[in-house]
N, C-alpha and C positions, 0 to 999 in steps of 0.2 A: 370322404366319399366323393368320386370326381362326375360332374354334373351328367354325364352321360347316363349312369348308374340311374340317378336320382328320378331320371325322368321315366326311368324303363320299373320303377318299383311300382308307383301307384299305375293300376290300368284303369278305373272309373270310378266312381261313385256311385255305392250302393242304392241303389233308388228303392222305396218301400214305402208302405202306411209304419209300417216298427219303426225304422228308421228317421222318419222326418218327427216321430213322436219324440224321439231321443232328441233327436237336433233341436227341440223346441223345449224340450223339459231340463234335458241336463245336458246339455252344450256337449253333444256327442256323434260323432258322425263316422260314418261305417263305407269303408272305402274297398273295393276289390284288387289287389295287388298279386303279385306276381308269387308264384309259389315255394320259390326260394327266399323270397324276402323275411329280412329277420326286423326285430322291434325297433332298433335303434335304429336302422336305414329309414325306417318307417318313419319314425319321428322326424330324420333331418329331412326326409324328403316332403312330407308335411309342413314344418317350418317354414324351408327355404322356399317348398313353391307359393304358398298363403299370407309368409307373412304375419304367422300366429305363434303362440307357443302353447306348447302340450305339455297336459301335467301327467297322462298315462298312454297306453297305447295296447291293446289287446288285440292276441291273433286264435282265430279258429280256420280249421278245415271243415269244409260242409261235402260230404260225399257226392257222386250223381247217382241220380235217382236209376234203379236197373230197371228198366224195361222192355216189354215184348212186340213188339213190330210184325204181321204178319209172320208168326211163328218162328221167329226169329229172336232171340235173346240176346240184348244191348244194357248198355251202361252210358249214361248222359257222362260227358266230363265234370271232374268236383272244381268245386273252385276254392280260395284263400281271400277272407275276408278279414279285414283290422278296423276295430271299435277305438276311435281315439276321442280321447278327453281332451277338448283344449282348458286351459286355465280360466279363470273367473272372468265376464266380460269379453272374451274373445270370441267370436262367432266366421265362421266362411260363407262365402255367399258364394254360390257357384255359377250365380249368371254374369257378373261379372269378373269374375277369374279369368288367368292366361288360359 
């Protein structure tokens, strides 16, 4: 996978109360990537940008919420979340990451 790719798969970091629970209890952290991204891109590009190794890597779609606006009916954009397992001992810290 050429380094271009890598940087275009993960877009941030899931921020939440669920999520930093995960990240403290079972070394798991929930990233928002890109919608065509598949598991394996996922992993190397977790690897390669952290410097960690991952033992799994899960992907969900979360719909947008539809809503009405001044009588008007919309749909928020869904986004692509991935729940990744780093391996035992391995932790990210994200204040200081690239």
């Amino acid at each position: 996978m050429n380094n271009e790719r890598i940087l275009k798969v993960l877009l941030a970091p899931h921020v939440s109360e669920k999520s930093a629970i995960m990240a403290d209890a079972s070394e798991q952290y929930v990233f928002k990537v890109e919608p065509t991204a598949t598991k394996i891109e996922i992993k190397q590009a977790v690897e390669s940008l952290f410097d960690v190794k991952v033992q799994s890597v899960n992907v969900l779609n979360v719909k947008g919420k539809r809503k009405i606006f001044k009588g008007r009916k919309g749909q928020r954009n869904g986004i692509r979340k991935a729940i990744v397992r780093l391996a035992a001992g391995q932790e990210i810290d994200f204040a200081t990451a690239e």
